[in-house]
C-alpha positions in Angstrom: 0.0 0.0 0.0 1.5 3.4 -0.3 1.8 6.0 2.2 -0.5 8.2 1.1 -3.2 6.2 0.8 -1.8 4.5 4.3 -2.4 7.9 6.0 -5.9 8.3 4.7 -7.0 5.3 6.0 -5.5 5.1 9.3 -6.8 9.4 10.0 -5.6 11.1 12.7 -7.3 9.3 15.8 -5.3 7.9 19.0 -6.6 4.7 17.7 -4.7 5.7 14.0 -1.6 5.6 15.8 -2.0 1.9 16.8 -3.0 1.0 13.7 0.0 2.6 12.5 2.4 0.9 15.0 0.9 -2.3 13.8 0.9 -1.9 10.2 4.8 -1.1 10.6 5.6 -4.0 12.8 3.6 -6.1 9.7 5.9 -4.3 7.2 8.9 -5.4 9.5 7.6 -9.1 9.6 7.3 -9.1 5.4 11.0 -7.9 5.2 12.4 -10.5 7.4 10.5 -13.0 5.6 11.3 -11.7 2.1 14.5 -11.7 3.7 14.2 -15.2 5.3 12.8 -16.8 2.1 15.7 -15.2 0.2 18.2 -17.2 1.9 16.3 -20.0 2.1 16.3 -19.9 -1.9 20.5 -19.1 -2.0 21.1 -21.9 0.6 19.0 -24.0 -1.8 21.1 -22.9 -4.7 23.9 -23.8 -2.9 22.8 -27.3 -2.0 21.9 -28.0 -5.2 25.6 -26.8 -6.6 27.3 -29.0 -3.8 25.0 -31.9 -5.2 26.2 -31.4 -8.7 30.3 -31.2 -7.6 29.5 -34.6 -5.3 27.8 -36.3 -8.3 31.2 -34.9 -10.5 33.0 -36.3 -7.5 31.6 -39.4 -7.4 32.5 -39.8 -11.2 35.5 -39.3 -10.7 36.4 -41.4 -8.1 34.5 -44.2 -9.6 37.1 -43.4 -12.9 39.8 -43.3 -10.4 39.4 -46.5 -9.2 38.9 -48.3 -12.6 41.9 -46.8 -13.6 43.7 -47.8 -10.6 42.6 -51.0 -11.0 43.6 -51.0 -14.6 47.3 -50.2 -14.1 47.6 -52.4 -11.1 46.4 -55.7 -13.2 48.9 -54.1 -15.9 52.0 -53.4 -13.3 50.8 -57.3 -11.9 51.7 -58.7 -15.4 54.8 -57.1 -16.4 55.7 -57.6 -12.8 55.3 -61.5 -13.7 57.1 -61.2 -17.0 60.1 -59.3 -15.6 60.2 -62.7 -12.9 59.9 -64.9 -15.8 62.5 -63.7 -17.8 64.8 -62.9 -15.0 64.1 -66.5 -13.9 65.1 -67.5 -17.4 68.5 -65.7 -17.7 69.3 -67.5 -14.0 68.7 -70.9 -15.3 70.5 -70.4 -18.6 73.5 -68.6 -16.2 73.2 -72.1 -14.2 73.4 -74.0 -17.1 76.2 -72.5 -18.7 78.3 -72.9 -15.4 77.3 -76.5 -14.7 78.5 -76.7 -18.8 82.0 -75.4 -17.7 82.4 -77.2 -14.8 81.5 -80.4 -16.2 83.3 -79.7 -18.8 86.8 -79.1 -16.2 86.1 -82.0 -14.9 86.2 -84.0 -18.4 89.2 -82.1 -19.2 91.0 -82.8 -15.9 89.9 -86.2 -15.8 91.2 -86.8 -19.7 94.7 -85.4 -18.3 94.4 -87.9 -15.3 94.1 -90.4 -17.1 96.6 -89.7 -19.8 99.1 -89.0 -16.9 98.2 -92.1 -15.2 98.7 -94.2 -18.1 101.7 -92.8 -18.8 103.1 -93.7 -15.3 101.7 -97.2 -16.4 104.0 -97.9 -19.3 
């Protein structure tokens, strides 16, 4: 309503004055609520943008664990294959030393023999 209508209404009784008082505690209760319900709609806003960034975060994490899960399987397997080869090159190393040893002890044992058959005759 505007004041000038306001003052027409309300005249210029002791009884205006009350009216007055009263109407002006009514337009102080509209502006906390206008204010109220304002907040009420920002805080809403908000929720509803910290809703969306969860959801986002919740994709994410979900990609973050595929992911993770991915390269461990991956890391798990070359892991294996380095073991496999590495086992590999050990037995091979083995083998080639057992060769030469064996292969001494042919030698040496050729040369005993030899030595001893010479000693013979």
């Amino acid at each position: 309503m505007a004041d000038g209508s306001r003052d027409k209404l309300l005249g210029s009784g002791g009884t205006g004055y009350q009216i007055r008082d009263t109407m002006d505690q009514v337009d102080q209760v509209k502006g906390i609520m206008r204010k109220n319900i304002d907040t009420v709609l920002e805080r809403d806003s908000k929720i509803q943008n910290l809703n969306e960034r969860s959801d986002a975060l919740q994709v994410g994490a979900n990609q973050f664990l595929q992911t993770g899960t991915q390269l461990k399987r991956k890391m798990w397997w070359k892991n294996i294959k380095f073991m496999i080869v590495i086992g590999v090159v050990v037995v091979i190393a083995l083998g080639i030393l057992i060769g030469v040893i064996v292969t001494q002890n042919k030698e040496e044992k050729r040369r005993l023999t030899k030595q001893i058959k010479v000693m013979i005759l």
